[in-house]
C-alpha positions as CSV (number, residue, x, y, z in Angstrom):
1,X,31.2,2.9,-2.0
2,X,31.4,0.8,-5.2
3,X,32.4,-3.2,-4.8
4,X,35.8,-2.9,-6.6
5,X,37.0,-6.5,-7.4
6,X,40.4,-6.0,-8.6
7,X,41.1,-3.0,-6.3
8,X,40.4,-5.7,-3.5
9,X,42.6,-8.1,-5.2
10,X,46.0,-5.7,-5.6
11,X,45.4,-4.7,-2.1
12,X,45.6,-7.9,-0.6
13,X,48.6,-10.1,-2.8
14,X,47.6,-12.9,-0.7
15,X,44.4,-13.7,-1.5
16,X,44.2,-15.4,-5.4
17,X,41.1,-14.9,-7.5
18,X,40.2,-17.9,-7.5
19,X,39.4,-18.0,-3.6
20,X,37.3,-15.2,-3.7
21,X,34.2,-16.4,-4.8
22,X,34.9,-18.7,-1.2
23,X,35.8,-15.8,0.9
24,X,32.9,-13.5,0.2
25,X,30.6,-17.0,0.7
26,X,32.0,-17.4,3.8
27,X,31.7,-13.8,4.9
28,X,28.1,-13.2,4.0
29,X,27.1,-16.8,5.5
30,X,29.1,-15.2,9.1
31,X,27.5,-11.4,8.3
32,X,23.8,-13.4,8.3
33,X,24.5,-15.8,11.7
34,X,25.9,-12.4,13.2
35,X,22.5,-10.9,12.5
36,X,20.3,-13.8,13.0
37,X,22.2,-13.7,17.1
38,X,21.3,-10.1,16.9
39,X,17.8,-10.2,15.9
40,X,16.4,-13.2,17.2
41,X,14.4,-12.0,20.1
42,X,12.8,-9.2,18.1
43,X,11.2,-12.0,15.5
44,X,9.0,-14.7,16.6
45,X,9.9,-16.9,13.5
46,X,13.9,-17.2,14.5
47,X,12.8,-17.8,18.0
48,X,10.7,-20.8,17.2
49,X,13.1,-21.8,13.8
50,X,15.6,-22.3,16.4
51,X,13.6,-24.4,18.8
52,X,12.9,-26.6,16.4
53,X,16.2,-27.1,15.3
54,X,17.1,-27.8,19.2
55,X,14.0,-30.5,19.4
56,X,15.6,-32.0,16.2
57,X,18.9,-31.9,17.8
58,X,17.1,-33.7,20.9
59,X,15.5,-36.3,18.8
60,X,18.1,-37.1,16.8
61,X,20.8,-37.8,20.0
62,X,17.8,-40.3,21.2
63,X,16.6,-37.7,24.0
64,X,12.7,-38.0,22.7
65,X,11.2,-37.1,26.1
66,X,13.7,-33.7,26.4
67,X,12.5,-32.9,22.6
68,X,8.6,-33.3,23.4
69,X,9.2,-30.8,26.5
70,X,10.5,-28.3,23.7
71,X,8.1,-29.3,21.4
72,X,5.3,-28.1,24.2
73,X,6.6,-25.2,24.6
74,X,7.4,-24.2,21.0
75,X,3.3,-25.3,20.7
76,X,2.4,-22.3,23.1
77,X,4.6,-19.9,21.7
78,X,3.2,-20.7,18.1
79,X,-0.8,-20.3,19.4
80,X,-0.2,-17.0,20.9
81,X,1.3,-15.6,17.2
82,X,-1.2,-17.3,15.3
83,X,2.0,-19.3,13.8
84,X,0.7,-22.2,12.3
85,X,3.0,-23.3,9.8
86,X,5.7,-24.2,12.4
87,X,2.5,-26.0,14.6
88,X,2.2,-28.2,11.9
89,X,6.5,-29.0,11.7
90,X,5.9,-29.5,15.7
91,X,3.2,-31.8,14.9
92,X,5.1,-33.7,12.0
93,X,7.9,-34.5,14.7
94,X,5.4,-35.6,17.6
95,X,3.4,-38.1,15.2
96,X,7.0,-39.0,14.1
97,X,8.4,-39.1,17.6
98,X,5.7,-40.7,18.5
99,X,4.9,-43.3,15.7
100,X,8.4,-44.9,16.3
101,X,9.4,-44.9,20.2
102,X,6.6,-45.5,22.9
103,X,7.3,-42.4,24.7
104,X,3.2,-41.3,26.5
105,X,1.0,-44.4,27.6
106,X,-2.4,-42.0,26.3
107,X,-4.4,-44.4,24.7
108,X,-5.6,-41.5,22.2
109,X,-2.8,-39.6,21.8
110,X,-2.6,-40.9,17.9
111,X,-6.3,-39.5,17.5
112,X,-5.5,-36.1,19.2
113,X,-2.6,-35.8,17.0
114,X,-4.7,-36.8,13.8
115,X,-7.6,-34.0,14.8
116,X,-4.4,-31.5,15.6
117,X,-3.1,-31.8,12.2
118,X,-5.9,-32.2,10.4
119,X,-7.9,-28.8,12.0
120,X,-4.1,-26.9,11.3
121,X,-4.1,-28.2,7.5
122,X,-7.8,-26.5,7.1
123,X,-6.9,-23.6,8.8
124,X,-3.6,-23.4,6.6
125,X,-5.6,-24.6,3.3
126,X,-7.8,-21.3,4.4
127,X,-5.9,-18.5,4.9
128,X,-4.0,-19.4,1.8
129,X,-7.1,-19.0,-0.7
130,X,-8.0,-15.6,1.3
131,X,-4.2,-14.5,1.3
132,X,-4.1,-15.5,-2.6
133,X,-7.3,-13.2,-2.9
134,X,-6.4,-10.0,-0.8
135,X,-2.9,-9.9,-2.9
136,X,-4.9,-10.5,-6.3
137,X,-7.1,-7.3,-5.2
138,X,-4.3,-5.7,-4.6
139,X,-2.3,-6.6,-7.8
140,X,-5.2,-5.8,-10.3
141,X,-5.5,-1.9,-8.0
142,X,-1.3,-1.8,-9.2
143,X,-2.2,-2.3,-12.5
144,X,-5.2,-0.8,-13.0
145,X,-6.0,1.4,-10.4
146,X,-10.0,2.2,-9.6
147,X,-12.6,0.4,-11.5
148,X,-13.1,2.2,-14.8
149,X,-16.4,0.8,-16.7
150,X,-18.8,-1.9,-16.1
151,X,-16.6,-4.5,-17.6
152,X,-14.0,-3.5,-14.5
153,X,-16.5,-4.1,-12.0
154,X,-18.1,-7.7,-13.5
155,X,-14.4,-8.7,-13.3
156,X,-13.8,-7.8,-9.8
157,X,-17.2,-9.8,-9.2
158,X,-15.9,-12.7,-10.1
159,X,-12.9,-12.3,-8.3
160,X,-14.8,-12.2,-5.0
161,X,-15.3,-15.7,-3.5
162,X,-18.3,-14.9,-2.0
163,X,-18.3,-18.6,-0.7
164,X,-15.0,-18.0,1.3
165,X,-15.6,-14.6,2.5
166,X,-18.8,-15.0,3.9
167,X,-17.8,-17.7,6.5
168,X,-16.8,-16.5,9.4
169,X,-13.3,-16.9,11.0
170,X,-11.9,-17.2,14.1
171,X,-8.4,-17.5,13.5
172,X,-6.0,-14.1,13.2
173,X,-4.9,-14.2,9.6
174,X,-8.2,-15.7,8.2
175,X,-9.7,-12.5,9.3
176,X,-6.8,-10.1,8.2
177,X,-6.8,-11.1,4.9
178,X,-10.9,-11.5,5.1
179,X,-10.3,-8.1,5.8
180,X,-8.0,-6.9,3.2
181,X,-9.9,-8.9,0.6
182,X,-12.9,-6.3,1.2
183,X,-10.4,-3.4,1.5
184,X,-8.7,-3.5,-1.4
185,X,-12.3,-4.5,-3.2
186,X,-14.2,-1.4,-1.4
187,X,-11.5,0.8,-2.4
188,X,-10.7,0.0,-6.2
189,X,-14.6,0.4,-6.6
190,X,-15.3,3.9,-4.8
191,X,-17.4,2.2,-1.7
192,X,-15.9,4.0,0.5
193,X,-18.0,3.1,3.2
194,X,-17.0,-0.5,2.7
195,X,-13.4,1.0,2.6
196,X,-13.9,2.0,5.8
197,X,-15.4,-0.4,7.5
198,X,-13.1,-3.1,6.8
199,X,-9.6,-0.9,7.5
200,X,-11.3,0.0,11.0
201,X,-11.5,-4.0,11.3
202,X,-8.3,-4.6,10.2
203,X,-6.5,-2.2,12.6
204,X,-8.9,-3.5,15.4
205,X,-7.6,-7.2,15.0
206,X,-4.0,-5.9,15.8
207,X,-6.1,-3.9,19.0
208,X,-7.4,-7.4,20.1
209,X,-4.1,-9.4,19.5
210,X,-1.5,-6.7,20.6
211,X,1.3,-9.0,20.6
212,X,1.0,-9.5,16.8
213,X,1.7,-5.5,16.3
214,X,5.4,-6.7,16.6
215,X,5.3,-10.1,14.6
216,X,3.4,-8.8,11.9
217,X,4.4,-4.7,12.0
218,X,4.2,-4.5,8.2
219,X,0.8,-5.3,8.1
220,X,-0.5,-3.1,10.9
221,X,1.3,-0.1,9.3
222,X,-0.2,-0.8,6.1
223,X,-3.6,-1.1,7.9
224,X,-3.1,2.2,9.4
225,X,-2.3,4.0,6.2
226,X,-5.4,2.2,4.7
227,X,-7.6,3.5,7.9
228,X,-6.0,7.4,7.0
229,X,-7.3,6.8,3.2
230,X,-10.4,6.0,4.1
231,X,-10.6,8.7,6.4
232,X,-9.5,11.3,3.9
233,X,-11.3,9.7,1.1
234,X,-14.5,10.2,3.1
235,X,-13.1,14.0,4.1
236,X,-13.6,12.6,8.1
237,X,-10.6,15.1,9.2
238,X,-11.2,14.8,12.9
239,X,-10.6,11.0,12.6
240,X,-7.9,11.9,10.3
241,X,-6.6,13.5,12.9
242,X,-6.9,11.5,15.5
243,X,-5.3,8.1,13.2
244,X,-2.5,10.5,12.1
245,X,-1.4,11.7,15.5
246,X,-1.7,7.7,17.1
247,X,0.4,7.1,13.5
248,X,3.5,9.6,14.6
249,X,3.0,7.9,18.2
250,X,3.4,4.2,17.2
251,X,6.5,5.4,14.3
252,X,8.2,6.3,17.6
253,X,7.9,3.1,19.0
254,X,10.8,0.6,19.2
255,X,9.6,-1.7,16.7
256,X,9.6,0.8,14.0
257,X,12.8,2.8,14.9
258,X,15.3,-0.4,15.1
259,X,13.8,-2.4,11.8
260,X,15.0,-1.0,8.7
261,X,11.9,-2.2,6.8
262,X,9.5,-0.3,9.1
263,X,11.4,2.7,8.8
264,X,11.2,3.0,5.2
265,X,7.3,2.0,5.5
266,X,6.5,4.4,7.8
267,X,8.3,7.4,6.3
268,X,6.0,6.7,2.8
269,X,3.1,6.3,4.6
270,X,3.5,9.0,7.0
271,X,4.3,11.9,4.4
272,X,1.3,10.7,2.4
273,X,-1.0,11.2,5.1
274,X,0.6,14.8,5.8
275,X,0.5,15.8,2.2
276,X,-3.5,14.9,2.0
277,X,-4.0,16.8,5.5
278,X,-2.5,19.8,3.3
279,X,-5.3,18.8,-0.1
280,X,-8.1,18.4,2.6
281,X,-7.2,22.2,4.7
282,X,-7.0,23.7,1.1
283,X,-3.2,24.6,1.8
284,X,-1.5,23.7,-0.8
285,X,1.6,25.9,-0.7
286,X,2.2,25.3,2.5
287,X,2.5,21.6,1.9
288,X,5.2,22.7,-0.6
289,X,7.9,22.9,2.7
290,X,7.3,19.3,2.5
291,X,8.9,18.3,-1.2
292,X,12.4,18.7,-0.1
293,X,12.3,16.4,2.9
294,X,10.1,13.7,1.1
295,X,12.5,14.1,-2.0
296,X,15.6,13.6,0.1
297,X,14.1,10.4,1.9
298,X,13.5,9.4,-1.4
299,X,16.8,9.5,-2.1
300,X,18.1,7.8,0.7
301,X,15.6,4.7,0.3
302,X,15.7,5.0,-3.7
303,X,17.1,1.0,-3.2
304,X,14.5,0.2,-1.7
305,X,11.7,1.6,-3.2
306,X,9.1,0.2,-5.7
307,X,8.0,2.6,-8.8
308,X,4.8,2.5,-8.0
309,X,5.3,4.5,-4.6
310,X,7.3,7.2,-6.4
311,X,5.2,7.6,-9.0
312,X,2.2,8.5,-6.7
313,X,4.3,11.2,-4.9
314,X,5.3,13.0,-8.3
315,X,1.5,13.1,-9.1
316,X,1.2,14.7,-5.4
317,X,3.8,17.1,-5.6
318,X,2.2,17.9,-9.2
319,X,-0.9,18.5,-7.6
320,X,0.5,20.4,-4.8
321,X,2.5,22.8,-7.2
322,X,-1.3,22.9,-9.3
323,X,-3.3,24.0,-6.2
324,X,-0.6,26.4,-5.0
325,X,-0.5,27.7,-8.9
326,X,2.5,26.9,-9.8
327,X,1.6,25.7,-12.8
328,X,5.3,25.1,-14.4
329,X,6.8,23.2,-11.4
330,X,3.9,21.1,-12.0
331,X,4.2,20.3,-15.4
332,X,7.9,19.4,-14.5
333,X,6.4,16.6,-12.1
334,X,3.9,15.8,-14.7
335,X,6.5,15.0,-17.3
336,X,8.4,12.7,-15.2
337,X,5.3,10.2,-14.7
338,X,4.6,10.1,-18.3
339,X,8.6,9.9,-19.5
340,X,8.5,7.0,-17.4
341,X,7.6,4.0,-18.8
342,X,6.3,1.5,-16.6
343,X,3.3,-1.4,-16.8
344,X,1.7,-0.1,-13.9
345,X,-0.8,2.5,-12.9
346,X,-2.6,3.5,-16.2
347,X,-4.9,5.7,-13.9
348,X,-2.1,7.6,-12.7
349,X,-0.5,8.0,-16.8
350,X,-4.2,8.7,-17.7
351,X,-4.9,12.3,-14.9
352,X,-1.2,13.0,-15.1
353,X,-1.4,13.7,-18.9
354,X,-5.2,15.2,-17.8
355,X,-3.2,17.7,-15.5
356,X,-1.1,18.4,-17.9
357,X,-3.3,19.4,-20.3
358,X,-5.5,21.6,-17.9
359,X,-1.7,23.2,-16.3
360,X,-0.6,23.8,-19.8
361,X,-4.1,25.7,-20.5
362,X,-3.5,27.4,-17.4
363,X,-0.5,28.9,-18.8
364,X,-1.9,29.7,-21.8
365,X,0.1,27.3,-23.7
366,X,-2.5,27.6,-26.6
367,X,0.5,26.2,-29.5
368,X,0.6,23.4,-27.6
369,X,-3.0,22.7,-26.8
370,X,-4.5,21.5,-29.2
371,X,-1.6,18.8,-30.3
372,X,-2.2,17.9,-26.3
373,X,-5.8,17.9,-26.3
374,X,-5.6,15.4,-29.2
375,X,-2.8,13.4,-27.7
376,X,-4.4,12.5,-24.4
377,X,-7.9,11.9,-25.9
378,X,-6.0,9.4,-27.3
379,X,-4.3,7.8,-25.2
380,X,-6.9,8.0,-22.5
381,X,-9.5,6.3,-25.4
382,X,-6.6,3.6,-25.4
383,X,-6.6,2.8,-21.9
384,X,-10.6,2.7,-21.7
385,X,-9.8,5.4,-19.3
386,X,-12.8,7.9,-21.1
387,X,-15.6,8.3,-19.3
388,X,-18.6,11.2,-19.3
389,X,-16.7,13.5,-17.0
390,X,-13.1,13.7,-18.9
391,X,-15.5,13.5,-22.2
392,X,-17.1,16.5,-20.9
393,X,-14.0,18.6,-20.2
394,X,-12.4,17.6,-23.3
395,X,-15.3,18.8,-25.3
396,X,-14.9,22.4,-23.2
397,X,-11.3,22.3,-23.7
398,X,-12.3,22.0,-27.2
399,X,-14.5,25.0,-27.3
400,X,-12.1,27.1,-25.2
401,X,-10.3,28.1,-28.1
402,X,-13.1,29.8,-29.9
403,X,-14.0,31.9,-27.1
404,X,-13.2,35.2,-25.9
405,X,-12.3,35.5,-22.0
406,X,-15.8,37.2,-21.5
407,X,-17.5,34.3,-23.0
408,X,-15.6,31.7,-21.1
409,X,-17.7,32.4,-17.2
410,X,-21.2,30.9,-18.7
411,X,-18.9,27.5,-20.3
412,X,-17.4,27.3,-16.9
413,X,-20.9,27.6,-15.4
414,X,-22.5,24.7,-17.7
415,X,-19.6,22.7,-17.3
416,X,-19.6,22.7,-13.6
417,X,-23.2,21.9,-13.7
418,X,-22.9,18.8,-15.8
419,X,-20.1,17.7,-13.3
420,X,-21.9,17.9,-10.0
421,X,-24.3,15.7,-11.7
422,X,-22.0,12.9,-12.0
423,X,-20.3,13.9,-8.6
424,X,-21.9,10.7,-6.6
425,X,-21.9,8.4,-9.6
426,X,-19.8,6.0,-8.7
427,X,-18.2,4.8,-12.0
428,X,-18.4,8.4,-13.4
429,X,-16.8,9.8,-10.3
430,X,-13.6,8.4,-10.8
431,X,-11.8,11.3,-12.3
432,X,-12.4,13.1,-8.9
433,X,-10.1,10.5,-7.2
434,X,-7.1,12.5,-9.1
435,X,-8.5,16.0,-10.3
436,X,-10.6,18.2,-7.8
437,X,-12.1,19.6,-11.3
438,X,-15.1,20.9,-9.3
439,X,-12.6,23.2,-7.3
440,X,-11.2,24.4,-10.1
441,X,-14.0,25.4,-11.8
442,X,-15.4,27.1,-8.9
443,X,-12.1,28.8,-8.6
444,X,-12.5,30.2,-12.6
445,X,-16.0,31.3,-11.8
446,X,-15.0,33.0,-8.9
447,X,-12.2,34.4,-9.7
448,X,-10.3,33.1,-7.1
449,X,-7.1,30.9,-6.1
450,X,-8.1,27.0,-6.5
451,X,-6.6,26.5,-3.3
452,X,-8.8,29.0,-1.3
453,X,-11.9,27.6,-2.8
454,X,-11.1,24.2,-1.6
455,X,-9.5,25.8,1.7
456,X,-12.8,28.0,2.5
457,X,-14.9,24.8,1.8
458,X,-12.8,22.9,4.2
459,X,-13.3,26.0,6.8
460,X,-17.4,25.5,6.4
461,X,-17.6,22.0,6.6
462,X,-14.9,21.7,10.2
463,X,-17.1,24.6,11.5
């Protein structure tokens, strides 16, 4: 239901406007201590907020001995979830504790405290540079998606701290985000060996520290969904496998069914990985069952939802529709990803006008085509989004219209050659992140569904 303010107000006569604004204050405050009661044992950050407000409450009543007792204890709890941001507040209040009441007779309990704070501050100072790394990675993959040209790649360069990621780390977060920082790096270039590598360590460091799968669940989702790219970027389906079935194990867990953010986390990342099962097996309409349920979830977490997550399922159900040759209900995904107008993604606006194009010429939309074909040059050119491969299939699309369908097999033929060429480039591969064009050329020379070419390749290769 809508908030309806003066609804509310002629339904309770009592209650002036003016105390409102009060009322609802004082409602949320009591709705957010409800929920704090609730929730505290399930997050290690309430749980020591709160005994720190009790050593505070301690200290300040003159009870300094009681308060250090907590403060030990609050110490442990913080080492065993890597919490260092409150050991440094428990530190604060001991040097303070103990800079003004004579509370220990050790003699070097002022230099222990000064080492403590000082090795804490470095470890902080740290994982903030990494952290500020790994999320500038990720923030330039939002934007721009894979590397497109050399000019991409000297600027991821000098992003990289090779200073700061070559150290090695001992500490639980300096090696998450180490981690991350070569994740996101590996993937936006196409090493996708590196890609692997590091989303195998990431998930492993949650294997070492198990307790931090619960204080820091976001992460370890998103480093499973990273360790199923990898897998499926590499076409590793047994591990696929494998990840994906631990995946629908741990979603059943009680971490992820009673926190609303995990939820919603695990249902994006969960129908991802089934809909690339269905691109890797080559069945493509099958994985059609699956639009209505992701759409509806949609739906229900629309709120909550970032743009960027919805726009990479249209281009999937696009491409699902494509494979399955249903090349209208594809365009109609297609169009929604380039009506909408968002500052993210330009790889994604780039292949979904591509897709568009090559559906459209599917149909035999040839009215439109060649508008279309001038249209996304364009804008492709625009976004420096042109490299040899969609230069090569514009220049057949080109061509296409002077043919007859008898003279079309041997263009087919030499495009397909000129393609597999550039296959294991890896700045000229990019277009193969978001169009199997090699699969659907085989599928005009042959003569047969795009979807069985890719799903009788899949059959050889799991033989």
């Amino acid at each position: 239901k809508q908030y309806d303010e003066e609804s509310l107000l002629r339904k309770n006569e009592g209650i002036r406007k003016e105390q409102l604004s009060n009322l609802k204050a004082r409602l949320y405050h009591e709705i957010l201590s409800s929920l704090r009661t609730l929730k505290q044992q399930d997050h290690i950050d309430l749980q020591l907020h709160e005994q720190l407000d009790f050593a505070r409450l301690l200290y300040n009543k003159g009870l300094y001995h009681q308060s250090l007792r907590i403060l030990d204890k609050i110490k442990e709890l913080a080492r065993n979830h890597h919490q260092e941001t409150y050991l440094l507040q428990v530190v604060f209040l001991e040097k303070k504790i103990e800079a003004l009441h004579i509370t220990r007779s050790m003699q070097d309990r002022a230099d222990k405290l000064k080492c403590e704070s000082e090795s804490i501050n470095k470890r902080l100072q740290v994982t903030g540079r990494l952290s500020d790394l790994a999320l500038q990675l990720y923030s330039w993959y939002i934007r721009n998606g894979h590397a497109r040209n050399k000019k991409d790649h000297e600027e991821l360069e000098k992003l990289m701290d090779k200073e700061l990621l070559n150290t090695s780390y001992t500490g639980f977060y300096e090696r998450l985000y180490r981690y991350q920082s070569y994740c996101w790096y590996g993937f936006i270039i196409q090493d996708f060996l590196l890609y692997y590598r590091y989303c195998q360590k990431w998930v492993d460091l949650f294997e070492q520290y198990p307790q931090m799968i619960e204080t820091e669940t976001a992460h370890y989702i998103k480093g499973i969904h990273n360790l199923l790219s990898a897998h499926f970027d590499l076409r590793n389906y047994k591990k696929f496998e494998e990840t994906l079935l631990r995946f629908e194990s741990f979603i059943a867990s009680p971490v992820v069914q009673h926190n609303h953010n995990n939820l919603i986390q695990t249902f994006v990342y969960l129908q991802t990985a089934r809909i690339n099962k269905h691109f890797m097996e080559g069945t493509f309409t099958q994985g059609l069952e699956l639009v209505p349920e992701i759409e509806a979830g949609l739906k229900e977490y629309e709120i909550y939802l970032d743009r960027h997550r919805i726009l990479v399922f249209y281009y999937k159900f696009a491409s699902l529709y494509f494979g399955s040759g249903e090349h209208e209900k594809s365009i109609d995904y297609l169009n929604k990803i380039i009506n909408w107008k968002v500052d993210l993604r330009t790889d994604l606006q780039c292949y979904a006008r591509l897709l568009h194009l090559i559906a459209h010429y599917e149909l035999g939309n040839m009215d439109l085509l060649e508008y279309l074909l001038k249209s996304v040059y364009r804008f492709m050119a625009k976004m420096e989004n042109l490299s040899t491969v969609e230069e090569e299939i514009f220049s057949f699309l080109r061509q296409s219209f002077k043919l007859t369908p008898r003279q079309l097999k041997p263009h087919f033929e030499k495009l397909l050659n000129k393609l597999q060429q550039l296959e294991h480039n890896r700045i000229e591969s990019r277009a193969f992140m978001y169009l199997d064009v090699i699969s659907w050329l085989q599928s005009k020379i042959e003569g047969k569904p795009v979807q069985q070419v890719i799903r009788d390749k899949f059959l050889a290769d799991t033989r």
